[in-house]
Structures are given as structure tokens and as C-alpha cells.
N, C-alpha and C positions, 0 to 999 in steps of 0.2 A: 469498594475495591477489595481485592484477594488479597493478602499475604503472594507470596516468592514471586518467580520470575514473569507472570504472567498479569494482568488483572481482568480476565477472562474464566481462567481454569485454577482452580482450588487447586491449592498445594497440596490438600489429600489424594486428589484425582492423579496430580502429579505420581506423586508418591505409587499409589495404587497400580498407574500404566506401568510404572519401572522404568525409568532412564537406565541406557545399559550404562556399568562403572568402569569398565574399559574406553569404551569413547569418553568419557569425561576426564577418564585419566589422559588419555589422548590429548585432550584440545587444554589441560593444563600445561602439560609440559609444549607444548607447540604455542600458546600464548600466553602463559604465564599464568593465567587465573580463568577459569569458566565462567564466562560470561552468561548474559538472562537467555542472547538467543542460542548457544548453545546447549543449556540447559531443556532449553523446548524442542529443539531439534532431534535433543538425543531418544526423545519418542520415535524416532526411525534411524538408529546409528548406522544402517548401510547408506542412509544418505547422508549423513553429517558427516560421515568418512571420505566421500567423495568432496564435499562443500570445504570442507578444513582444509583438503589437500589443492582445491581450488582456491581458494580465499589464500592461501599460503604463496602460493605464484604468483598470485595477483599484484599482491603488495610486498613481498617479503623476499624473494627470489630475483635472480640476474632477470636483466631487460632493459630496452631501450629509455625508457624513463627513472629521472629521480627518486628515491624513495619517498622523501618527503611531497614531491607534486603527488605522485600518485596517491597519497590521503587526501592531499587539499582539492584533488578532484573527485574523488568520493565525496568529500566534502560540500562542493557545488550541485553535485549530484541530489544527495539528500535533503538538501536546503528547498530542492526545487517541491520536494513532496513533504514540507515542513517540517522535518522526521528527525529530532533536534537528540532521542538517542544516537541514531548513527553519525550527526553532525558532533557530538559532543566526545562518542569512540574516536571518529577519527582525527580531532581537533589538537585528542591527546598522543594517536598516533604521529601527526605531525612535528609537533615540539619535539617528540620522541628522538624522530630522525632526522632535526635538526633545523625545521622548519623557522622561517622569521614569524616573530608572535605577530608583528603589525598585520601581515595576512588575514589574518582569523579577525580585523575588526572592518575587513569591507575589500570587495571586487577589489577597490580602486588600488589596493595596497600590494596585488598580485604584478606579477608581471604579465607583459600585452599576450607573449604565447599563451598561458593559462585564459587570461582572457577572453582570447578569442573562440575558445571552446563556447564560449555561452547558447550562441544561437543551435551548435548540434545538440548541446546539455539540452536545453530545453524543448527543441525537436522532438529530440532520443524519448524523454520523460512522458512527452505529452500524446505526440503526433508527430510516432516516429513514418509514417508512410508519405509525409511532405519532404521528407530525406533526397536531395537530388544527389548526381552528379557534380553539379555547378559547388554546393555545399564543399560536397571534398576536393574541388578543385580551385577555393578560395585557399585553402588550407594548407595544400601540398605541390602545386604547381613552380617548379622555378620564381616565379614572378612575386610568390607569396613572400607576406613582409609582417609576422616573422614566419617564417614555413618549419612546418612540421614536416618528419620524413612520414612514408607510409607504416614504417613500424613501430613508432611514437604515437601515431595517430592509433591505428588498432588498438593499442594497448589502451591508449584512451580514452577508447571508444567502450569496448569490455569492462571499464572501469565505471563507465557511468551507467551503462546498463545494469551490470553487477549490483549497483546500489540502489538503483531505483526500484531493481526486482526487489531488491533485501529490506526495502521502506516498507514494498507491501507486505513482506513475513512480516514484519517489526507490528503494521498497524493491524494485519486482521491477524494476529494470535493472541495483539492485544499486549507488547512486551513492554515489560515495565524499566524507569530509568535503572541503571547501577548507583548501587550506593554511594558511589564516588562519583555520582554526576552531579552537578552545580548547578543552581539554574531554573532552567526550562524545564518542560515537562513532557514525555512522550506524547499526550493527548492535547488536544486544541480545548480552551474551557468549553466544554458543553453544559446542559443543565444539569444538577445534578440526577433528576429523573431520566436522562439521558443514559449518564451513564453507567448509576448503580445498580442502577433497576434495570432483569430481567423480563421479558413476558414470560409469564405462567400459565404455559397451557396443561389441559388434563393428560396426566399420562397417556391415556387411552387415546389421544390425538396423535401424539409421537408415536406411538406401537402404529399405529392405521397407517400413519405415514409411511412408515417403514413396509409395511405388507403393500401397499401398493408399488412401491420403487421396486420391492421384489418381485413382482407380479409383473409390473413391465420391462423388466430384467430379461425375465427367463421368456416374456411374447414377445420381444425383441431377438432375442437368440434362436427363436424357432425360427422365428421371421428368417433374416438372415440365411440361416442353413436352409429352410427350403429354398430360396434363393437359387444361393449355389447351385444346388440338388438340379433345378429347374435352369438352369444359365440361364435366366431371362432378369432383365433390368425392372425394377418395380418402374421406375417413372425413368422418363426422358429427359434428357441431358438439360434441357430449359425449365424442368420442372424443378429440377437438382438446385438449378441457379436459381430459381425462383426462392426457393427454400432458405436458401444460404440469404441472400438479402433479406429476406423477411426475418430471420434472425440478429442479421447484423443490423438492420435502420431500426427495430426494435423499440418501442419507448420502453426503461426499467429506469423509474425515479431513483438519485442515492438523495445524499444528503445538501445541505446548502452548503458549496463553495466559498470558504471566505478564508483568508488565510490568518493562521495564527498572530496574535501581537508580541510575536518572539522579535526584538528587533535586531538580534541579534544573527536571526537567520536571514530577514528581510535585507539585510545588507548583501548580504553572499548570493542574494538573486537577482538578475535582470529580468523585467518584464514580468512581475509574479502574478498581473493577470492570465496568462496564457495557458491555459488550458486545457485537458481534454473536452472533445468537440467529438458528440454524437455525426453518424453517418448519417447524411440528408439521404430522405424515404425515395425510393426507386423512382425516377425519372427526375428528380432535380440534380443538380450538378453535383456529385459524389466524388471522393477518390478513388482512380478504378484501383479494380481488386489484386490483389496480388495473388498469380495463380501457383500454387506450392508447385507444379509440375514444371512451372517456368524458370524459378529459383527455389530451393531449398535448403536447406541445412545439412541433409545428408550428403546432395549432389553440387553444392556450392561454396555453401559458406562455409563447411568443417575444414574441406583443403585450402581458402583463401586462410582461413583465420591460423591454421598450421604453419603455411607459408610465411607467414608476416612476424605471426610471433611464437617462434615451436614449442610443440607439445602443447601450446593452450588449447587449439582447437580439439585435441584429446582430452584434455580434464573437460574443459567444456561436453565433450560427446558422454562421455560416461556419467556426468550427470544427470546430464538430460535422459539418457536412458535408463539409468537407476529408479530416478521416478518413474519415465512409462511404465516399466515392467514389475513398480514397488506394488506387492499385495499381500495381506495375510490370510487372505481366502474367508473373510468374514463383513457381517456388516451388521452393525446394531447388535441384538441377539442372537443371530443368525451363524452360523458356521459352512465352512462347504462352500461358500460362494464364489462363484466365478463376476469378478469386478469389473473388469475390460469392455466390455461397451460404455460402464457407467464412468468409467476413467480416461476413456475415449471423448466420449461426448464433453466431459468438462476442458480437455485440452484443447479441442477444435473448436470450440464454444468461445475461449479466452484469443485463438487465434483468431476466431470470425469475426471478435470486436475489434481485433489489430487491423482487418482490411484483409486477413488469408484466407483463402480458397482452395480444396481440395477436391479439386470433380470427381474423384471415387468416393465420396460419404456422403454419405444421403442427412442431412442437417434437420430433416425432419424428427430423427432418435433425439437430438438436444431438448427438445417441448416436450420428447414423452420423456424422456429421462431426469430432466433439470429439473423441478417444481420454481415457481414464483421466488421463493424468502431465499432460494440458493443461486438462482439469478441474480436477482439484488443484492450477495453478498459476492460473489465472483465477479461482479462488475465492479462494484466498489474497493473491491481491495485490489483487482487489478489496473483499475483507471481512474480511482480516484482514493488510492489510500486513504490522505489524509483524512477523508469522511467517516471510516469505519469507526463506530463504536458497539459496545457492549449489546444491545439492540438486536442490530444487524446478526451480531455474530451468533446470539442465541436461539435468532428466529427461525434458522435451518437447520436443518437434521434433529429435530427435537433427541430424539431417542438414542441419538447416534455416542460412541465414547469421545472422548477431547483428541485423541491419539487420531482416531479419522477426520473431527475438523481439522488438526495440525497438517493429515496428511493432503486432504483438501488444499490448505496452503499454501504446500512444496509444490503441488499441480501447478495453482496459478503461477506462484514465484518462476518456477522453469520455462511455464507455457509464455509466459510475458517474457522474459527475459530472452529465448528464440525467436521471437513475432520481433521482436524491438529490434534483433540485434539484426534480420534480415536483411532490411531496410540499407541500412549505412555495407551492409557486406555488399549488396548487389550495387549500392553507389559506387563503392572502392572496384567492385569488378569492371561496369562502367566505364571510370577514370582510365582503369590501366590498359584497355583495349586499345 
């Protein structure tokens, strides 16, 4: 294991990328003390400015919910993705704001509204695309015993997404507990071959690597423009979908599923076999897809989620958009790079294993752009956190700096946390017709 906030990236490496001292100054005085994941975040402080100033509304600012539920539902949240850092942050943000301690020693000790979040918590985390209608209308319908209003529910909704996106930063960065955490452990026990030991591959494998991502970078972008150039469709609207499926029913092995012997989180869960569950291969009975053109974030959700609870759905959007358009115009050695296809393909990549469909992208750039060990690590930390270890996270981008795996990260973090939250947005739209 590393020294500081990470057990992934060397404290020198740390050191070497520079955390800016203004964001750090920032996230002190706004919570008191710099936490591990802001420490690693500040490797991209235009987006940790964004995340601070969301993370701050979330739980900290006016709205229709208690301050203390809104941890204890963070809470529930992170329990579901074993992730006993952010179970153990917000356990103290609880007490903080006044929460009952018996809470924090099992479901039963909550009251029945918190309760009844379970089966969306666990939806939301796992297999958020089985999200109906009927769900938000156990919830918020007159009839409901105990009924949440529709701007209680949002906020509760954003609050479990929120956390389960922020399991996966926690597990693929690799964040380590806070000194002042008690306890458990960020990591589930693995071997220790597991998870102190790197593979060591020859430099000269990492450099190749990198020369070919570049190389079908810049065949990719000529592709493309002649395209345009040409207005002619490379393949037909069935070959598109063809592509798309064969990406998403995909076999990519993670790790074995078994949940930590934290019993202390096991209490806080219902149902903790429940799981993410691979798409069954094209012609057996699947989730249909969700087509981005039928619901969206830009054209859907950002105004519902305004409506319900103001202004979130604007911290939310400039997040989200901060990552799309975050680049330093480099990559590995390289300088000058234009990143955008390869920053494209990882977000529609993590959407196409949520069930999203975009019929204007050709899903065939994900195979030539993604390699194998990058696969396997973007699927893992976005659908199955808890899996990720040390391994995983070194096996990709050999040659690449920590600062671009982190920013990898933020992709999945954002890219899951819109795929997730679509889901429950288009049920609330639903409902209120």
C-alpha cells in the first residue's frame, strides 16, 4: 500500500502532478478539513469546483429534506456498494446534524419513510433501467403510507445516485480511509498478491500502447471528416444497432462478487445479493434500450430535476459538462492532442452498459478506441466498484500519468451517475402525466 490519500498513486506522483492550493484551500474552509477524495480530485480543480459546489447543496443547503436523513441516505447508498469510507463520512456527518445514533446500527432503527427508499436504493445502484413508473407511484401517490412529496423524493433520488457514482471515485482511485475513520476498511480483504502487487509490464509495451491509441485516434478523425465531407452514412441505421448491442451484451470478466464481512454495513442493506446483472446476448429477453433521443438529460431531465428541486438541475449540468469538455490536450508523452473521440467513446461506452442508445454514434469507435485491461476497468468501477483493486487499476494505460487515470474516473463517475439518474427522471415524468 502507498502512503497519502490514495493506495493506488505514490504520494510523489501526487506531489509531482500538483494539486492546485486554492481548491484545497477552498474545500477547507467549506468543510472544515481536506478530505482523501478531495485531495485526489484537486488533480482537476475545475472540476472539484464544480463537485464542492454540488456536494454542498446536496447536503448542506435549504431543501425539502432533513439534514441529518439526507447523510443517512447517503448512507444506505454506499452500504449497497460496500464503500464503508463514504459509510463511515457520512455516519459522522449524521451525528453531526443531529441524527439518532441507534440509526447507524441497522435499517430496522430508521423510520418506515427512509425505509421505504430500499428497493429504489437498490434499483438506482444496481439496475437502475428496471425503474418504473409503479416504483414512484408506491412512493408519492395520495394513497402512499408514508408518502413522500415529489420534491423530497428527487432530492432523494440525486442523493443516492450522488453516492453510488462517488463509491465508484472512492473504489477505482483506490481512496484510502481518513485517519479519523474507525473500523473497516476501504478494501474488501483480498490476497495480499491482489492487492499490493502491480503487473510489471516492459516499458516498451506501455509506449506501443500508447502509439497505437494514437494512431487510431487521429484514423478515427480522418474517418469521421471524410464522412461529413462525403454526407454519406458509413453503415445503416441496423448495423448502428447491431454494434451497440454487441457492445453492451459483451462478456468483460471483473472480479468475484462477494460482499465484504463489514457487519456493520450488512445491517444498513436489504437484499445485498442483488446485483448488477450483465445484458442477455441479442435475441433472448433483454431490457429494451433506452433511446437518448426519446429521453435525455439535456431535453428531459435537466428541466424536471430544476423544477422539483431549483438550481440542482444546474449544478448538476455544469458538472456533467465540465468533464465532457475537461482536456489538457495531451496524453501519455504526447502533447497537442486532440482527446474527444477518445473521451467520447468512454462516456457512451459506460452509458451502453446502463442500457443508453444514441443512433447518431457509430459504437464500433468503442473497440477501436477502448483496449481490453480499459474495458475491464470501466466496467468494474462503474458496475461493480466494490471489485476494483490495485490490478485492475494498473493494468490500463500502462504509460499513461495518474492525473489521466483520475481523469478517466471523473468520466465514469459523471457518465454513471446521468445513465442512473435518467431512469427514475423519465419514471417521475411518467407519473406526473
Amino acid at each position: 500500500m502507498t502512503s497519502g490519500p490514495s493506495a493506488f498513486i505514490p504520494s510523489k506522483e501526487m506531489l509531482k502532478e500538483g494539486p492546485d492550493q486554492d481548491i484545497l484551500i477552498e474545500s477547507f474552509l467549506s468543510l472544515g478539513r481536506v478530505d482523501h477524495i478531495t485531495m485526489v480530485m484537486a488533480l482537476h480543480h475545475a472540476y472539484l469546483s464544480c463537485f464542492l459546489r454540488t456536494q454542498h447543496a446536496l447536503f448542506e443547503l435549504d431543501g425539502p429534506l432533513p439534514h441529518h436523513w439526507r447523510h443517512y441516505i447517503a448512507i444506505m447508498a454506499a452500504a449497497r456498494h460496500q464503500c464503508s469510507y463514504l459509510v463511515q463520512q457520512h455516519s459522522a456527518g449524521f451525528l453531526e446534524a443531529g441524527g439518532e445514533e441507534s440509526w447507524l446500527s441497522g435499517l430496522e432503527h430508521a423510520p418506515t419513510k427512509l425505509r421505504s427508499l430500499q428497493t429504489l436504493n437498490k434499483l438506482l445502484a444496481h439496475r437502475p433501467w428496471l425503474i418504473a413508473q409503479q416504483h414512484i407511484q408506491e412512493l408519492v401517490c395520495p394513497g402512499a403510507e408514508p408518502r413522500w412529496s415529489l420534491a423530497e423524493l428527487i432530492h432523494a433520488v440525486i442523493l443516492m445516485a450522488h453516492a453510488h457514482s462517488l463509491c465508484s471515485f472512492v473504489w477505482g482511485c483506490g481512496i484510502k480511509p481518513e485517519p479519523d475513520h474507525i473500523g473497516g476498511y476501504t478494501f474488501a480483504p483480498h490476497s495480499p498478491s491482489r492487492l499490493s502487487h502491480s503487473p510489471h509490464s516492459p516499458l516498451a509495451d506501455g509506449v506501443m500502447e500508447v502509439e497505437v491509441l494514437m494512431k487510431r485516434m487521429v484514423e478515427l478523425q480522418q474517418q469521421q471528416l471524410q464522412q461529413q465531407e462525403e454526407e454519406e452514412e458509413e453503415c445503416t441505421q441496423e448495423e448502428m444497432v447491431t454494434r451497440f448491442e454487441r457492445e453492451r451484451s459483451e462478456s468483460i470478466p471483473t472480479g468475484t462478487d462477494m460482499f465484504a464481512s463489514h457487519s456493520f454495513m450488512l445491517r444498513l442493506v436489504e437484499d445485498p445479493g442483488f446485483r448488477y446483472e450483465d445484458f442477455a446476448p441479442r435475441g433472448e429477453q433483454a431490457p429494451p434500450t433506452m433511446r437518448a433521443q426519446d429521453y435525455s438529460w439535456e431535453d428531459h431531465g435537466f428541466s424536471l430535476v430544476n423544477r422539483l428541486l431549483p438550481d440542482m438541475g444546474q449544478l448538476l449540468d455544469e458538472k456533467f459538462q465540465v468533464v465532457s469538455d475537461l482536456t489538457y490536450h495531451r496524453m501519455a508523452m504526447h502533447e497537442g492532442v486532440d482527446t474527444y473521440t477518445l473521451r467520447k467513446a468512454l462516456w457512451n461506452y459506460i452509458h451502453c452498459l446502463y442500457g443508453i442508445r444514441y443512433d447518431d454514434y457509430d459504437y464500433g469507435s468503442v473497440n477501436v478506441l477502448l483496449e481490453r485491461s480499459l474495458k475491464v476497468f470501466v466496467k468494474t468501477v462503474a458496475c461493480h466498484p466494490e471489485q476494483t483493486t490495485a490490478r485492475v487499476y494498473c493494468s490500463f494505460w500502462r504509460h499513461f500519468r495518474h492525473s489521466e487515470k483520475v481523469h478517466a474516473n471523473l468520466i465514469v463517475m459523471e457518465a454513471r451517475l446521468q445513465a442512473a439518474l435518467l431512469y427514475p427522471l423519465r419514471a417521475i415524468t411518467h407519473y406526473m402525466r
